[in-house]
ZAMARGU-4260 file (C-alpha; in steps of 0.2 Angstrom, whole numbers, plus 5000, padded with zeros to 4 digits):
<rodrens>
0) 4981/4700/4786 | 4992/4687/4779 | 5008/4692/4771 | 5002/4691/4752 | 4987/4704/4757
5) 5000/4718/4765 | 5011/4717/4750 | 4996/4720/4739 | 4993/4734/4749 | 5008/4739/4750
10) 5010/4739/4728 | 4993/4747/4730 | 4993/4762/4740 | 5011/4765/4737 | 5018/4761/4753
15) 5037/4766/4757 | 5039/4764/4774 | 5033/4750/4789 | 5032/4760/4806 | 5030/4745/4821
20) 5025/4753/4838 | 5025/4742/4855 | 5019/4748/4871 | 5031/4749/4889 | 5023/4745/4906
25) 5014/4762/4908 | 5007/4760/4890 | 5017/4774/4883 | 5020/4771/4864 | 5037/4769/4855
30) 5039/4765/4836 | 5054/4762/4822 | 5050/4764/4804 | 5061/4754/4791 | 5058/4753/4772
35) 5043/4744/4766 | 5057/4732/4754 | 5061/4724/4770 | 5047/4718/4778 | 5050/4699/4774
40) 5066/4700/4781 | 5061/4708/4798 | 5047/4696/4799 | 5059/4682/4799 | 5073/4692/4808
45) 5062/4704/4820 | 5073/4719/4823 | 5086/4722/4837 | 5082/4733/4852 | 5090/4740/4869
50) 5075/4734/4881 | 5084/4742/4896 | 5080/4756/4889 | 5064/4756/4893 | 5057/4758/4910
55) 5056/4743/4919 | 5056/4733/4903 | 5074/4724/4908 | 5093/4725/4916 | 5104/4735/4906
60) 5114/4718/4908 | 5100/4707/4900 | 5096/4722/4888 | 5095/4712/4870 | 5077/4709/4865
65) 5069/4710/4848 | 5052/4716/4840 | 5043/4704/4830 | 5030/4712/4820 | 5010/4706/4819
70) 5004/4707/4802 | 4985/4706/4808 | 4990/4721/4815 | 4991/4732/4799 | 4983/4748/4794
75) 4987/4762/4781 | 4994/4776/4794 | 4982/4793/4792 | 4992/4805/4798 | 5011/4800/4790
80) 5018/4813/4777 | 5024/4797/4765 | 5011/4782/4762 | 5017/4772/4778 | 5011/4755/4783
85) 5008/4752/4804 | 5009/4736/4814 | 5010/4734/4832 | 5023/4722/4837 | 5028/4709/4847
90) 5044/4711/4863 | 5053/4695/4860 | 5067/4687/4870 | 5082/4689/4859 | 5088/4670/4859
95) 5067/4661/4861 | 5059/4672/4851 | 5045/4671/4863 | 5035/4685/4871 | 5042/4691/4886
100) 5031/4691/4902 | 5033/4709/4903 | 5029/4713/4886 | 5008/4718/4887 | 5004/4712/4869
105) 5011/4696/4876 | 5003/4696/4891 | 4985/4701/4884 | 4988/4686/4872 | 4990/4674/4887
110) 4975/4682/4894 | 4965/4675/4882 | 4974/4659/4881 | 4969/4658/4901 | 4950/4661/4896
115) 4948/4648/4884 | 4959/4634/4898 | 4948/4638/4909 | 4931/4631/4899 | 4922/4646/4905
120) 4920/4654/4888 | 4930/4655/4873 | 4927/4674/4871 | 4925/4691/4878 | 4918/4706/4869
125) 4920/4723/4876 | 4915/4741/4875 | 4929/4755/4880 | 4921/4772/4883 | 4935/4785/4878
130) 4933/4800/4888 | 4945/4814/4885 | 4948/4834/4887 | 4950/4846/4871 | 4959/4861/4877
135) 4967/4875/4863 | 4979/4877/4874 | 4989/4867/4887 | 5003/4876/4896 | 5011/4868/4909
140) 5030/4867/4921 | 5039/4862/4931 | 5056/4866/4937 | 5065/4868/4953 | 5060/4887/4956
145) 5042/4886/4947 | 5028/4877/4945 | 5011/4880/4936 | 4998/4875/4922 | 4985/4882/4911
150) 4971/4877/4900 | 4959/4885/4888 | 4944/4884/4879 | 4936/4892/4867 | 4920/4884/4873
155) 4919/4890/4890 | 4916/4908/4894 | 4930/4905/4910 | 4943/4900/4900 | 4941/4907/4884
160) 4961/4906/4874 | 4971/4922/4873 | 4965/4935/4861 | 4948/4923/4857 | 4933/4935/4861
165) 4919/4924/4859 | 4910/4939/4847 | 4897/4926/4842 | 4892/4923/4861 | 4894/4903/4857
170) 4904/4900/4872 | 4894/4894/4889 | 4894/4896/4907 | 4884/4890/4921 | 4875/4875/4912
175) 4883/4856/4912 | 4890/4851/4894 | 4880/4834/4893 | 4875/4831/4875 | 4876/4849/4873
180) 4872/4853/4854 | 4879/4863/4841 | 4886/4880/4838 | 4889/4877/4857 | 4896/4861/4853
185) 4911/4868/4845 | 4922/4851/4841 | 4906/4840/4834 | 4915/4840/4817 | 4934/4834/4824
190) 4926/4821/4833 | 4916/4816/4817 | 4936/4816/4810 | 4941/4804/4824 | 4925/4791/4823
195) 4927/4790/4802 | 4946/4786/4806 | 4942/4775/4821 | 4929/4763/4810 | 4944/4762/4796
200) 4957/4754/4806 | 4940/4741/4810 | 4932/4748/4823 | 4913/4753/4820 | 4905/4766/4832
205) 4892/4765/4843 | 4889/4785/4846 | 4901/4800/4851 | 4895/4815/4863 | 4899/4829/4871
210) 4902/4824/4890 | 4896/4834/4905 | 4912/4845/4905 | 4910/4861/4897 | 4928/4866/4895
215) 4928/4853/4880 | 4924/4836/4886 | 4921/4823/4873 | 4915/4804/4874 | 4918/4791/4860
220) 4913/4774/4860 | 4913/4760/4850 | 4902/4745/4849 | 4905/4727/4857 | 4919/4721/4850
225) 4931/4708/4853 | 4945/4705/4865 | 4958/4701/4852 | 4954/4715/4841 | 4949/4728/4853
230) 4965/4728/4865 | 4974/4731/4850 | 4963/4744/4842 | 4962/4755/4857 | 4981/4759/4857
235) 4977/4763/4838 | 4961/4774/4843 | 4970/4784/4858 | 4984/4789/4844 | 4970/4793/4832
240) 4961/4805/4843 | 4979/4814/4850 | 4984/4816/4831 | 4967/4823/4825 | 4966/4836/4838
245) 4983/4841/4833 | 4979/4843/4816 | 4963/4855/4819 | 4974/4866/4829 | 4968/4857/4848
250) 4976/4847/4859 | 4968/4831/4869 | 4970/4824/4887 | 4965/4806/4896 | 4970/4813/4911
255) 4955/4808/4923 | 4955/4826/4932 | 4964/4840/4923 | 4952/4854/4929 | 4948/4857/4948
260) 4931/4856/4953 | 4926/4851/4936 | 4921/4833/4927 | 4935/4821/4927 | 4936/4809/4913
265) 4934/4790/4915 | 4937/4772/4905 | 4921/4762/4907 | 4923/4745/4901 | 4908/4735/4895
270) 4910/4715/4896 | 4901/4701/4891 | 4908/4682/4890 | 4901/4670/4876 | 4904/4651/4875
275) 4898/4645/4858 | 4893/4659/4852 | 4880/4661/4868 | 4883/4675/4881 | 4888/4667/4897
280) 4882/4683/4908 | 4862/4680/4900 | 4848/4670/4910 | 4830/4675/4911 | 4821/4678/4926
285) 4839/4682/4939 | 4841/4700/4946 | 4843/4710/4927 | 4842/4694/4918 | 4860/4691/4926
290) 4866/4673/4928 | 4875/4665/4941 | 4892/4666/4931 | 4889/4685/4930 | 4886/4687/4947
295) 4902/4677/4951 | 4912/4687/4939 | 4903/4702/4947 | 4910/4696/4963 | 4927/4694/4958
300) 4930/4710/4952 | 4924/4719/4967 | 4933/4707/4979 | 4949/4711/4970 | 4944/4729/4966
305) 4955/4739/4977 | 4970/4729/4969 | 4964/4731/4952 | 4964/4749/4953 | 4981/4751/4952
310) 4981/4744/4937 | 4961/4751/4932 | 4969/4768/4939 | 4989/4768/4939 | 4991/4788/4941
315) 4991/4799/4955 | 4978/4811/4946 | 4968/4794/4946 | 4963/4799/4965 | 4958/4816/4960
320) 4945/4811/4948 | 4936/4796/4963 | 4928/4808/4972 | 4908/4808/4979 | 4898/4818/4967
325) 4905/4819/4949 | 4897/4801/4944 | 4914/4794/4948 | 4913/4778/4958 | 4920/4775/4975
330) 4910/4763/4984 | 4913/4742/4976 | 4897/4738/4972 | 4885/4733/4959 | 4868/4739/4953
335) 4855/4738/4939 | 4857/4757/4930 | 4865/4764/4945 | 4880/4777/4940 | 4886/4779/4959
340) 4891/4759/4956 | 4908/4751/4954 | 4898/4740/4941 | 4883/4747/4933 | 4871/4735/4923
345) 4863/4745/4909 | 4846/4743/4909 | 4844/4747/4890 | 4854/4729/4888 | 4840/4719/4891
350) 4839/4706/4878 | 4853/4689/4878 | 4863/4696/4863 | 4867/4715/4871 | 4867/4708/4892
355) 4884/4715/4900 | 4892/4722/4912 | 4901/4740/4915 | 4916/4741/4924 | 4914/4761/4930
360) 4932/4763/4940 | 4946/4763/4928 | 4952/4779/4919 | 4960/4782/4902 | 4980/4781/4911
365) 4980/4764/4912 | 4989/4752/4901 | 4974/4746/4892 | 4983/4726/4891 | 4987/4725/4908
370) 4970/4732/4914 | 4958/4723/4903 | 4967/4707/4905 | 4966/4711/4924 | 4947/4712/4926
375) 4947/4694/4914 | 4959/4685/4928 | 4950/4694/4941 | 4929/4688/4936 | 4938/4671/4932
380) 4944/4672/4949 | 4928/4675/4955 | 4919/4662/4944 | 4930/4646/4950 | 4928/4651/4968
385) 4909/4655/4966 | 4912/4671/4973 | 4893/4678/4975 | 4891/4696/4980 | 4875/4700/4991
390) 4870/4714/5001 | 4875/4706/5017 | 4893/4704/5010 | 4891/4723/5005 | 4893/4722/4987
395) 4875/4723/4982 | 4865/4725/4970 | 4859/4741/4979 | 4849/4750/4966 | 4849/4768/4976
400) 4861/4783/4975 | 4876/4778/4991 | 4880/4795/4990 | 4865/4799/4998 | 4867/4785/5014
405) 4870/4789/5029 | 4886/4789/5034 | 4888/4774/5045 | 4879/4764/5032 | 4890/4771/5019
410) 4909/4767/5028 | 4900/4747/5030 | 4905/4747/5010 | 4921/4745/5003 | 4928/4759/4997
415) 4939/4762/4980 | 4959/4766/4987 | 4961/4786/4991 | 4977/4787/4983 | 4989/4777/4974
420) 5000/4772/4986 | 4986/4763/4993 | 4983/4755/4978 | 5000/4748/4976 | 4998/4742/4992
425) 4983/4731/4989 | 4991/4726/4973 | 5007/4719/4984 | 4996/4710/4995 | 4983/4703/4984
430) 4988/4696/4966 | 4988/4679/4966 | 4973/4680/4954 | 4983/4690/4942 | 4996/4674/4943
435) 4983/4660/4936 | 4987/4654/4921 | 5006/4662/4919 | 4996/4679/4912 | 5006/4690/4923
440) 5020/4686/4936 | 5029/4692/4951 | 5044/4700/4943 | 5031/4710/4935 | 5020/4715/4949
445) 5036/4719/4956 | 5040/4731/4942 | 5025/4739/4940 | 5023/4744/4960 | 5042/4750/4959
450) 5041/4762/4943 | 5023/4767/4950 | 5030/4771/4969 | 5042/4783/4956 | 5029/4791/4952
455) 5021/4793/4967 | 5036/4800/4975 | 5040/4811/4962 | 5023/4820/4965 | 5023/4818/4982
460) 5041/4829/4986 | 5036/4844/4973 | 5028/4859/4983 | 5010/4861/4976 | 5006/4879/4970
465) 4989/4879/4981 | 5001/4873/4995 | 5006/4894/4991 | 4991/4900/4995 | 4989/4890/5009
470) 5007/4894/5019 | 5017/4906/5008 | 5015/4923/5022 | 5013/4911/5035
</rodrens>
């Protein structure tokens, strides 16, 4: 929107407040609201903020930074009390006025800047896949002398919310949740709620399901869309579907494994390049109509695939979720239809306009500028060094289940990291890719692994409350 636009929006819809969010390095969300009579000013002025302040953003000494809001950014908030207008913003240096390298909106913006140097392409679309949990309930602590959690849902006989009977029999057992139907789909209308709000802030939906988890697992996903718009829109969609669950009484989770032994929730990313207006990935007559740019893309990202994931998959529940035999990748591969693939090439995409690939690793923790723009630098990488993957290289296309290899065959392919820790530590030895073109830099990569390893450690020193039934009498 230009400026003359959100005022008239703002004279029409009664607008009294501007709230501007921006995202930190983990993609946690912060905002500031001022009154809507000001918005010319802070355009021209940004407002003032502590950066140290937030995590691994900058030295308490160097603190000073300013948020620049982006009008083509602006939607009418849905869930705000008072008519509120939202814009994402800009991290600014306090004296340039320029992005900082650590600011992701920044850093996603230069991503594309980098595609377009490179003569490549000019554009990428993409399709996210949001899956997500919808408990009733989400207890959990910690403290120094307890630990625990607890979900419920009132679609699963197993964890059926306190005092919820289930007289009507509509909760299930024993049968997966996959596109699971009505009165046994008990959320169909809230997610109907989230896809209306998701297509008015610009986001049209492909479909939304229920997913294979019956404890309420959900799947939304919207059609091919946009780098420029999409990275953006996605911070807007994951508040969208948090605040709508809250406002029918339930409460949502990315988290990739919340539920032992049950379906963990991924990120699939669809890609596609286009030069012209032509998709780059298209050529008849190739393994599934792939061409050689594809396939080098392809083989970019699964060179650099064990690095990426700490970015694709920056949590320690990450690791929880990439294990054999829940659809969840663990082998870097590629294969036409194949879900035990790293990178899956649907075979429903058949024709020039819909060919693409689907990144299958990443989950719904990661930062979703830092990881998208990521996978971009890392094809790229593997476009200018002609990177082709091959079954004698061990990245494919193998068009049959790993999972049921042999062993030996199976340990000759390279495997996803087993933790995070060992993700950080592919990240530290390989990210030179990540470097090209000025997207990221090393004072970042050096931020990210040290407020990751916090996390990792920070996990890793709590007791586990199996580790009770394991050693307590002992």
């Amino acid at each position: 929107m230009q400026l003359d636009q959100v005022k008239a929006l703002i004279a029409e819809k009664g607008i009294q407040s501007i709230d501007i969010k921006y995202s930190d390095l983990a993609g946690n969300w912060y905002h500031l609201g001022f009154p809507a009579k000001q918005l010319e000013f802070v355009l021209e002025n940004g407002v003032p903020f502590d950066g140290s302040s937030v995590p691994g953003m900058r030295a308490v000494e160097s603190g000073d930074m300013l948020l620049m809001p982006d009008l083509q950014t602006t939607i009418v908030d849905p869930f705000t009390r008072h008519p509120t207008l939202r814009m994402l913003s800009f991290i600014c240096d306090a004296e340039t006025r320029e992005g900082v390298a650590k600011d992701p909106r920044s850093l996603a913006k230069r991503a594309q800047a980098y595609l377009e140097s490179t003569g490549v392409a000019d554009q990428s679309l993409w399709i996210p896949e949001f899956e997500f949990y919808l408990f009733n309930e989400a207890d959990f602590h910690n403290s120094n002398f307890a630990a625990g959690y607890k979900f419920s849902s009132a679609e699963n006989k197993e964890l059926l919310p306190f005092g919820y009977q289930d007289k009507d029999g509509t909760a299930v057992a024993y049968r997966k949740g996959y596109h699971i139907d009505v009165p046994f789909d008990k959320y169909a209308d809230v997610r109907q709620e989230m896809a209306l709000l998701i297509e008015e802030v610009g986001c049209p939906i492909r479909y939304h399901h229920h997913e294979v988890g019956l404890a309420g697992q959900q799947e939304i996903e919207t059609n091919l869309l946009d780098f420029q718009l999409i990275v953006d829109r996605m911070m807007y969609i994951k508040d969208i579907i948090h605040n709508t669950a809250l406002r029918n009484g339930l409460t949502a989770t990315f988290m990739p494994k919340p539920l032992y032994d049950e379906p963990g929730s991924g990120m699939h990313f669809h890609i596609q390049l286009r030069k012209g207006g032509r998709n780059v990935f298209y050529k008849k007559g190739g393994y599934a109509d792939l061409s050689d740019e594809a396939l080098f893309f392809i083989g970019g990202i699964l060179t650099h695939g064990r690095s990426l994931a700490a970015l694709t998959n920056p949590s320690t529940n990450s690791y929880k979720r990439l294990l054999p035999g829940f659809e969840a990748p663990v082998k870097l591969f590629f294969g036409l239809a194949n879900r035990s693939a790293a990178i899956r090439i649907p075979r429903y995409a058949t024709s020039e306009q819909s060919k693409r690939l689907e990144f299958r690793t990443g989950d719904g923790t990661c930062n979703y500028y830092f990881a998208m723009s990521a996978l971009l630098l890392a094809g790229l990488d593997g476009i200018r060094r002609r990177t082709m993957p091959t079954p004698e290289n061990g990245m494919g296309p193998f068009d049959d289940n790993v999972f049921e290899w042999p062993e030996e065959k199976k340990a000759s392919l390279m495997s996803v990291p087993r933790s995070l820790e060992e993700a950080l530590d592919a990240l530290a030895e390989d990210h030179d890719y990540l470097l090209e073109g000025d997207v990221f830099n090393s004072e970042l990569i050096r931020s990210w692994i040290q407020e990751k390893t916090k996390e990792v450690v920070a996990v890793r020193n709590r007791p586990h409350p199996f580790e009770m039934n394991l050693y307590y009498n002992l």
